[in-house]
BAGU-97369 format. One record per residue: residue in three letters; x, y, z of N, C-alpha, C, O in turn. Coordinates in steps of 0.001 Angstrom, whole numbers. Each point is the difference from the previous one (the first is absolute). Layout:
<lummars>
<lummar residu="ALA" n_u="X" n_v="Y" n_w="Z" ca_u="X" ca_v="Y" ca_w="Z" c_u="X" c_v="Y" c_w="Z" o_u="X" o_v="Y" o_w="Z"/>
...
</lummars>
This chain:
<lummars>
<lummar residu="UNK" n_u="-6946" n_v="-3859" n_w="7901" ca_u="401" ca_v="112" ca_w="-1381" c_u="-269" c_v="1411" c_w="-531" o_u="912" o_v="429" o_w="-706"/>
<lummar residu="UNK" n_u="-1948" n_v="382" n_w="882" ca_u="-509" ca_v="1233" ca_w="286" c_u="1307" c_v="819" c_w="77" o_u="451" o_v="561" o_w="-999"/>
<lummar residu="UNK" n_u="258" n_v="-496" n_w="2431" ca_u="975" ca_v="655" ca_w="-35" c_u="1053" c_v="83" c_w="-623" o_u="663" o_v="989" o_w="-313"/>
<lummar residu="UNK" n_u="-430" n_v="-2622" n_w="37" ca_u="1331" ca_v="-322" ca_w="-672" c_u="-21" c_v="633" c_w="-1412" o_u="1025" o_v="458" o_w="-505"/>
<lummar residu="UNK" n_u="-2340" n_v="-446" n_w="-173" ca_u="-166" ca_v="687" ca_w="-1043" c_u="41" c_v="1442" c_w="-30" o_u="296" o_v="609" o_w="-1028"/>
<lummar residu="UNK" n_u="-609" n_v="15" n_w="2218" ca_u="362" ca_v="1387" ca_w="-22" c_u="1844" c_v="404" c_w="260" o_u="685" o_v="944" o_w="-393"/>
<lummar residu="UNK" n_u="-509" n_v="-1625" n_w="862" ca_u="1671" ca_v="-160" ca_w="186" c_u="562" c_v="-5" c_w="-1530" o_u="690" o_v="863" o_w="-544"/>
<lummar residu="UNK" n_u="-1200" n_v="-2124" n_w="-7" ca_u="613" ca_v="-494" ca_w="-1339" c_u="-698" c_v="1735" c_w="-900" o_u="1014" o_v="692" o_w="-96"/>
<lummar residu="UNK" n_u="-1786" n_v="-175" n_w="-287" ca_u="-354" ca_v="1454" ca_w="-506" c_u="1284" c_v="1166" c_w="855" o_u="558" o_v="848" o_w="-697"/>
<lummar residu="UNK" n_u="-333" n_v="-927" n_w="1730" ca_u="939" ca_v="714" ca_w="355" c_u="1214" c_v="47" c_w="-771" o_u="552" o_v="989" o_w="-482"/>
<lummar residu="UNK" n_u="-200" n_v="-2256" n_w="434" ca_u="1533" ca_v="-776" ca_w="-135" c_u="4" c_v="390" c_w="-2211" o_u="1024" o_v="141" o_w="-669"/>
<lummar residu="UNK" n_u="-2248" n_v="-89" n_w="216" ca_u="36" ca_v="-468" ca_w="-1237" c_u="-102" c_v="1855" c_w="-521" o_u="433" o_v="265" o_w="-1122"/>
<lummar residu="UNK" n_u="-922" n_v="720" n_w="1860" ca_u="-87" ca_v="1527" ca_w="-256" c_u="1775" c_v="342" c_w="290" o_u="735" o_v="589" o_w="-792"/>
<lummar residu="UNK" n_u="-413" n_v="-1045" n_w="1901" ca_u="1464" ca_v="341" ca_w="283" c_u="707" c_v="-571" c_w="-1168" o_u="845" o_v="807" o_w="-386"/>
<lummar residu="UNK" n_u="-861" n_v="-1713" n_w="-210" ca_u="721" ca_v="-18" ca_w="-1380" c_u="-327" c_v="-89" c_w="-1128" o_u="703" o_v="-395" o_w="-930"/>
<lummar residu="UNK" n_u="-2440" n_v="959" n_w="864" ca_u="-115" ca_v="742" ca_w="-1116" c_u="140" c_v="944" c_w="-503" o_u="385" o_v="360" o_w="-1112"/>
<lummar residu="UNK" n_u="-731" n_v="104" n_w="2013" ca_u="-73" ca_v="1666" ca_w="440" c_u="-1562" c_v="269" c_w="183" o_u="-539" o_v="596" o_w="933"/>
<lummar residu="UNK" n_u="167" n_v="-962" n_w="-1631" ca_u="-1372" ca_v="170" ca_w="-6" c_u="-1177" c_v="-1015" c_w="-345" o_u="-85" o_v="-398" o_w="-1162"/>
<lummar residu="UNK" n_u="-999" n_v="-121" n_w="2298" ca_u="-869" ca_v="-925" ca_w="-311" c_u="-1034" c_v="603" c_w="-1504" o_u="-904" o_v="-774" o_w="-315"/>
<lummar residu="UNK" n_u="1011" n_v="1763" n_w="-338" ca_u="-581" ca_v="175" ca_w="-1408" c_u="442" c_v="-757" c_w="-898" o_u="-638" o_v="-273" o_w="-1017"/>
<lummar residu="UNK" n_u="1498" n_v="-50" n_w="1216" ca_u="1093" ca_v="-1066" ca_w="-904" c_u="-408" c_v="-1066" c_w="123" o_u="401" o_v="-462" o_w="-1068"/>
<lummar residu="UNK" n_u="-789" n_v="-153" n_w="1432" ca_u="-808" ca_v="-1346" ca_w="-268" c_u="-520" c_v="-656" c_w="-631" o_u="-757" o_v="-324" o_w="915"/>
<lummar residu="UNK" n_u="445" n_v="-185" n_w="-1633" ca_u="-598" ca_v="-578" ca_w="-1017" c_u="-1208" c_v="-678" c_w="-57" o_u="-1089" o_v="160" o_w="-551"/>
<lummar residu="UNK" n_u="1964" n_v="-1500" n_w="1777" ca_u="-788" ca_v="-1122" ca_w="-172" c_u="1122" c_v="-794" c_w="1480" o_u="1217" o_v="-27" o_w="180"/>
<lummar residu="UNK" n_u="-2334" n_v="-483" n_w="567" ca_u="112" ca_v="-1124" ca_w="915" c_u="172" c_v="-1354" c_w="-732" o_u="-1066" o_v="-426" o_w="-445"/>
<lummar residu="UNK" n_u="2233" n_v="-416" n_w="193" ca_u="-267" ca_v="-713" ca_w="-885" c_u="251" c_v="-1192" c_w="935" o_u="-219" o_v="-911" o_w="-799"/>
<lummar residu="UNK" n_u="614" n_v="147" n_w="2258" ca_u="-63" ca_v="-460" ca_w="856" c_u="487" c_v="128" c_w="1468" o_u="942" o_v="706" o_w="360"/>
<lummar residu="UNK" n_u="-1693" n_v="-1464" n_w="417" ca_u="226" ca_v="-29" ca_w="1662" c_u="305" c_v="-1112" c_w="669" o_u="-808" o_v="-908" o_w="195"/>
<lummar residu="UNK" n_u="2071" n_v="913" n_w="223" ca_u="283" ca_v="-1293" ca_w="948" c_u="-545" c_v="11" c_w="997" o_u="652" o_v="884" o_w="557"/>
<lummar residu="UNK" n_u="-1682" n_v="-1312" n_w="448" ca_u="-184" ca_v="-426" ca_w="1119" c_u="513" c_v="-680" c_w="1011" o_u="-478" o_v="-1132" o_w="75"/>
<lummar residu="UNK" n_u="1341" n_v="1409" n_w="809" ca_u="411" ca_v="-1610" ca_w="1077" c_u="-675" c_v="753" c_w="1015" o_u="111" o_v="1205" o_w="231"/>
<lummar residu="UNK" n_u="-962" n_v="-2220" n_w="461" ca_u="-202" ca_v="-462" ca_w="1489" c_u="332" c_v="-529" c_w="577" o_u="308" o_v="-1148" o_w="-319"/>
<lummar residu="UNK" n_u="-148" n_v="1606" n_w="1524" ca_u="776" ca_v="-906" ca_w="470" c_u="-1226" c_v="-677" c_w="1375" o_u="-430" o_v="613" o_w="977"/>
<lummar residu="UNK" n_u="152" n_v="-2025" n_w="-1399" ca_u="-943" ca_v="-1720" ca_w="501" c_u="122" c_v="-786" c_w="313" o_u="1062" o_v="-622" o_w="-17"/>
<lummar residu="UNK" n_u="-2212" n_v="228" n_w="505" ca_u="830" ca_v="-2074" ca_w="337" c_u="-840" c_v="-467" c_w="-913" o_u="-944" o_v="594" o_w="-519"/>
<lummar residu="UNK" n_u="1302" n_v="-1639" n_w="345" ca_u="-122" ca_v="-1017" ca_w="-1237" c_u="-1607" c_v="281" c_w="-300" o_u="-478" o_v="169" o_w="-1122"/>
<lummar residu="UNK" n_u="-389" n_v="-154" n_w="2619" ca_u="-1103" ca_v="-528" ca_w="27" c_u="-857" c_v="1152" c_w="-556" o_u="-1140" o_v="-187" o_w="-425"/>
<lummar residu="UNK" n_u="1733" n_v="1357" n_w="450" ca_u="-1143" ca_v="1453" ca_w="-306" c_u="334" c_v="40" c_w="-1592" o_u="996" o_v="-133" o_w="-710"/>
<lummar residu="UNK" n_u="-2261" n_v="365" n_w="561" ca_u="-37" ca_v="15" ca_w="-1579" c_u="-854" c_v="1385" c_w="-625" o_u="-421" o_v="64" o_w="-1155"/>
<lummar residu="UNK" n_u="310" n_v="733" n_w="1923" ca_u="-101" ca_v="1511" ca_w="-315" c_u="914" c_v="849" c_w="-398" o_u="-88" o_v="1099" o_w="547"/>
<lummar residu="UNK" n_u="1166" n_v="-1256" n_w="-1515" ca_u="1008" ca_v="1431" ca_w="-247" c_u="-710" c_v="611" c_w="-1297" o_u="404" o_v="1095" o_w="-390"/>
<lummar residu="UNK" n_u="-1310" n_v="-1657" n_w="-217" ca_u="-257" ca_v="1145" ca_w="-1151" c_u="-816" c_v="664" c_w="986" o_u="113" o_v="1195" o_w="-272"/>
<lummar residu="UNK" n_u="-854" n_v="-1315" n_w="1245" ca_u="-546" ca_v="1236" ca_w="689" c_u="982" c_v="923" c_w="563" o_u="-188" o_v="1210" o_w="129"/>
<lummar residu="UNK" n_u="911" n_v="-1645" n_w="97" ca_u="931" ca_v="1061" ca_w="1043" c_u="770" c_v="960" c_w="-1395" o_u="399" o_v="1155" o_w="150"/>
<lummar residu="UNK" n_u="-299" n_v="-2085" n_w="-1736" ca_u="687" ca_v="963" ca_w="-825" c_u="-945" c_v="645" c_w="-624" o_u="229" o_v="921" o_w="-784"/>
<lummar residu="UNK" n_u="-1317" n_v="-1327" n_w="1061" ca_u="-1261" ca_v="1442" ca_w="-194" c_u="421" c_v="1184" c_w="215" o_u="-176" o_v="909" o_w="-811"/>
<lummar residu="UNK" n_u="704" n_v="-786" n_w="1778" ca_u="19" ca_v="1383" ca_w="279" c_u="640" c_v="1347" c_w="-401" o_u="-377" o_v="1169" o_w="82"/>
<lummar residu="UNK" n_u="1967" n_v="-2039" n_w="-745" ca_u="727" ca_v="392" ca_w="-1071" c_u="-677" c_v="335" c_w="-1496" o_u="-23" o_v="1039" o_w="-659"/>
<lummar residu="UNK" n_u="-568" n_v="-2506" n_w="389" ca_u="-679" ca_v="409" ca_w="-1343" c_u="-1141" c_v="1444" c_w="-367" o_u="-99" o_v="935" o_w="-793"/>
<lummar residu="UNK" n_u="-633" n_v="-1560" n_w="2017" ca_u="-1257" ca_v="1181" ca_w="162" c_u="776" c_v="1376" c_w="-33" o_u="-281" o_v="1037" o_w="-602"/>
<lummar residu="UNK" n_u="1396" n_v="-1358" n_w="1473" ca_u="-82" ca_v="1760" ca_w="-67" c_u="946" c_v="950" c_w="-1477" o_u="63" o_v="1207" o_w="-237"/>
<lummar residu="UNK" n_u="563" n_v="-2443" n_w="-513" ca_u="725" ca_v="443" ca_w="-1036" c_u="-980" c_v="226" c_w="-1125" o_u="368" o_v="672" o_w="-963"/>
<lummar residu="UNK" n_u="-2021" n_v="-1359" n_w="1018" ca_u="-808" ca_v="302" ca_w="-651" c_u="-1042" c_v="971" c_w="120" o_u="-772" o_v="501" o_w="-817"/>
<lummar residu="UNK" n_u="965" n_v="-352" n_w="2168" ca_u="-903" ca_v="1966" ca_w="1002" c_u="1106" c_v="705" c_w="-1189" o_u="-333" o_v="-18" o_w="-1184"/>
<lummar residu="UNK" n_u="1357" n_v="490" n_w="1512" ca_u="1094" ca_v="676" ca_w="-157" c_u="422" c_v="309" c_w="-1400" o_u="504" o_v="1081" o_w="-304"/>
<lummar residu="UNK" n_u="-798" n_v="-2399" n_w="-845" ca_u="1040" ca_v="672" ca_w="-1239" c_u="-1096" c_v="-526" c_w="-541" o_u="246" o_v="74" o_w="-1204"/>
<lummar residu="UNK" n_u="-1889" n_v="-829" n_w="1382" ca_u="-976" ca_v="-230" ca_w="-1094" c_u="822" c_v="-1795" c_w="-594" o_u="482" o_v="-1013" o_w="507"/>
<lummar residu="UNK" n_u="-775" n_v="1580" n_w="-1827" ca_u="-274" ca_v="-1310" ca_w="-1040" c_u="1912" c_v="-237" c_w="93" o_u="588" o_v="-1078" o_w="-81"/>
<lummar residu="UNK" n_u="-48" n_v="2272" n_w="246" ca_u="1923" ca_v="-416" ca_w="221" c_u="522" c_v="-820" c_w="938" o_u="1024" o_v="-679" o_w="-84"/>
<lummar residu="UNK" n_u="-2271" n_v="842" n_w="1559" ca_u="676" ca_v="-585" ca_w="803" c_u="-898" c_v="-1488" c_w="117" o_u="-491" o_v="-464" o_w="1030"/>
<lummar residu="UNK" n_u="442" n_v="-116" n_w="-2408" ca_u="-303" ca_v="-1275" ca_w="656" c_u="911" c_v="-841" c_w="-1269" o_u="378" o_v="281" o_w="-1137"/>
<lummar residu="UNK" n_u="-269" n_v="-1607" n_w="2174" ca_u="986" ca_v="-281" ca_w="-328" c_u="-244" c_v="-1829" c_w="216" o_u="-962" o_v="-596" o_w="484"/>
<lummar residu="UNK" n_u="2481" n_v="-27" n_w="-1160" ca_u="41" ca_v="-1615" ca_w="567" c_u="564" c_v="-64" c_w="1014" o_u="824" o_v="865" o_w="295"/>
<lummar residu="UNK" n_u="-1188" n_v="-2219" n_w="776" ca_u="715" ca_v="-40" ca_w="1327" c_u="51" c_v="-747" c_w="792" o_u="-1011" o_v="-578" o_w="401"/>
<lummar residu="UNK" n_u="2238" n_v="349" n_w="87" ca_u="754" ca_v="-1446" ca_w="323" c_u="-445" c_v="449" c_w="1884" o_u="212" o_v="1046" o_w="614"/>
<lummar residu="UNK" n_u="-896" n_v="-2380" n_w="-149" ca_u="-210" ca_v="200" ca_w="1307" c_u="274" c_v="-1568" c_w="656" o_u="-552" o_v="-1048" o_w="-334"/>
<lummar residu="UNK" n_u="1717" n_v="1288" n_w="1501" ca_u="993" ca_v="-1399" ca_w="411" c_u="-329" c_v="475" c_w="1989" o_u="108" o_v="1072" o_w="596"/>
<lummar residu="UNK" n_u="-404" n_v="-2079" n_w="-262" ca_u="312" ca_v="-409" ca_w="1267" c_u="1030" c_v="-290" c_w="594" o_u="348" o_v="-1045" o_w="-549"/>
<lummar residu="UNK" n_u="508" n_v="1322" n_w="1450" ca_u="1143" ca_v="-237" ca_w="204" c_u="-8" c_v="-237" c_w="1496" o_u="-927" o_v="289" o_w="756"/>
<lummar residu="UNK" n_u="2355" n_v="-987" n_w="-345" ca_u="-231" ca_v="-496" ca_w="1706" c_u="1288" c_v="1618" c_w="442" o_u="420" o_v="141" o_w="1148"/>
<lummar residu="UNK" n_u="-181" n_v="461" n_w="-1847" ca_u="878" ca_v="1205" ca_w="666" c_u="593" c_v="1050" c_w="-994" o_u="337" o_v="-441" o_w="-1099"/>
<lummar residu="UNK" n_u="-133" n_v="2050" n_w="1392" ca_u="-135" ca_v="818" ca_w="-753" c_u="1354" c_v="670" c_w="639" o_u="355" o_v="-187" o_w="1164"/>
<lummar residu="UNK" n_u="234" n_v="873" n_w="-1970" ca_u="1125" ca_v="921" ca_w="457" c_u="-166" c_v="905" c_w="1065" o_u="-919" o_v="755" o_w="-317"/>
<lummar residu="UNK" n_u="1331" n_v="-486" n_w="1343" ca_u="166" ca_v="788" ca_w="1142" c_u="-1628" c_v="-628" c_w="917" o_u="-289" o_v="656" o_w="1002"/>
<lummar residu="UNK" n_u="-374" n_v="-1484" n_w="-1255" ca_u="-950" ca_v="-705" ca_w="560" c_u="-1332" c_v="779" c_w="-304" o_u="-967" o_v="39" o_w="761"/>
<lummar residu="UNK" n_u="1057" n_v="552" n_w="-1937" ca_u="-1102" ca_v="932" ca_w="-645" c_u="-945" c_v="-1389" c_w="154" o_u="261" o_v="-1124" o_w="429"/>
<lummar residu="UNK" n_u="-1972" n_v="1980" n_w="-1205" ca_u="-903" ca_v="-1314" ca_w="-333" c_u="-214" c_v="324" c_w="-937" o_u="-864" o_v="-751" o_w="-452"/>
<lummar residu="UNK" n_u="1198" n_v="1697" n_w="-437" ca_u="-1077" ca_v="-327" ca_w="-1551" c_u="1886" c_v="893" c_w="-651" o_u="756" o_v="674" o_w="699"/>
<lummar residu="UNK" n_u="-613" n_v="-982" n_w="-1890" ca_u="1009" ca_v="693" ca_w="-879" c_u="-539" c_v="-195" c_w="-1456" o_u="-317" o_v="-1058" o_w="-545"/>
<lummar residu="UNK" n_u="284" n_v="2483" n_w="-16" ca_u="-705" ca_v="124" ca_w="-1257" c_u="1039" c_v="976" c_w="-1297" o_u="216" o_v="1212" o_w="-12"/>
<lummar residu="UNK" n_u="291" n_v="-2343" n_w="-1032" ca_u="372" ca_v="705" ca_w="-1149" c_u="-744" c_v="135" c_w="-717" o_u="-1192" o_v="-155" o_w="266"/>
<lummar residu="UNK" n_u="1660" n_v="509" n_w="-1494" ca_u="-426" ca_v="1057" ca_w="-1085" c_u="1050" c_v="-16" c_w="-1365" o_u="1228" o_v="59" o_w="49"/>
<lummar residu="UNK" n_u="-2108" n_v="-159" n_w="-1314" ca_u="863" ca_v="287" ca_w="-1223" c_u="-1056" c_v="895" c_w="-482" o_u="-1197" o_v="-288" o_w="16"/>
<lummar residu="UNK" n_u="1847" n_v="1718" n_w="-574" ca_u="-1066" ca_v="1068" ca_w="-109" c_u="796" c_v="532" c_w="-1531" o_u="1165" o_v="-99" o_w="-386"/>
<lummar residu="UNK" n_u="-2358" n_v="670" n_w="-212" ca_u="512" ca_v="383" ca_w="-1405" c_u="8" c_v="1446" c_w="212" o_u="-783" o_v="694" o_w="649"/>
<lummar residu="UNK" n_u="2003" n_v="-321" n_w="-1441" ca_u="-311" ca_v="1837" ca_w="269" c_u="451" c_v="429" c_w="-1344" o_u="654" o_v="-594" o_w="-858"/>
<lummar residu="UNK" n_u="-1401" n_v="2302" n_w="915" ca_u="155" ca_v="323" ca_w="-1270" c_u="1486" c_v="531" c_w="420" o_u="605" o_v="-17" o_w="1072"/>
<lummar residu="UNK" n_u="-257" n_v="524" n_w="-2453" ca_u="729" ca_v="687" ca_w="-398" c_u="1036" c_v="201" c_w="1087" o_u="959" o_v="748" o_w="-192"/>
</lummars>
């Protein structure tokens, strides 16, 4: 989730132009992808959260949706959105 969150900061500077623009982290989708029986995905979306709160402080924390799933697009394991407030 770690990475996926550094991906998702990539993806969100390329059409901001700039991560100064930011505002506010205002939520994070989580999917994991599990079997029924594991019941650890807010740990695995730790890693996303933590690091949007290393990174932007009191902006990058946020609400956040964390789902288990039996399969992920291109057979990824973790996929992480984002609704982010920006200035101006």
């Amino acid at each position: 989730a770690r990475l996926c969150a550094l991906n998702l900061l990539a993806q969100l500077q390329a059409a901001a132009g700039d991560l100064e623009r930011v505002e506010r982290f205002l939520r994070l989708g989580v999917f994991v992808q599990s079997t029924p029986e594991w019941v650890d995905t807010p740990k695995v979306a730790n890693g996303a959260s933590d690091l949007l709160a290393e990174l932007f402080g009191e902006s990058g924390k946020h609400a956040r949706t964390t789902v288990g799933v039996a399969s992920l697009p291109f057979g990824v394991a973790v996929e992480v959105d984002a609704i982010v407030a920006l200035r101006g």
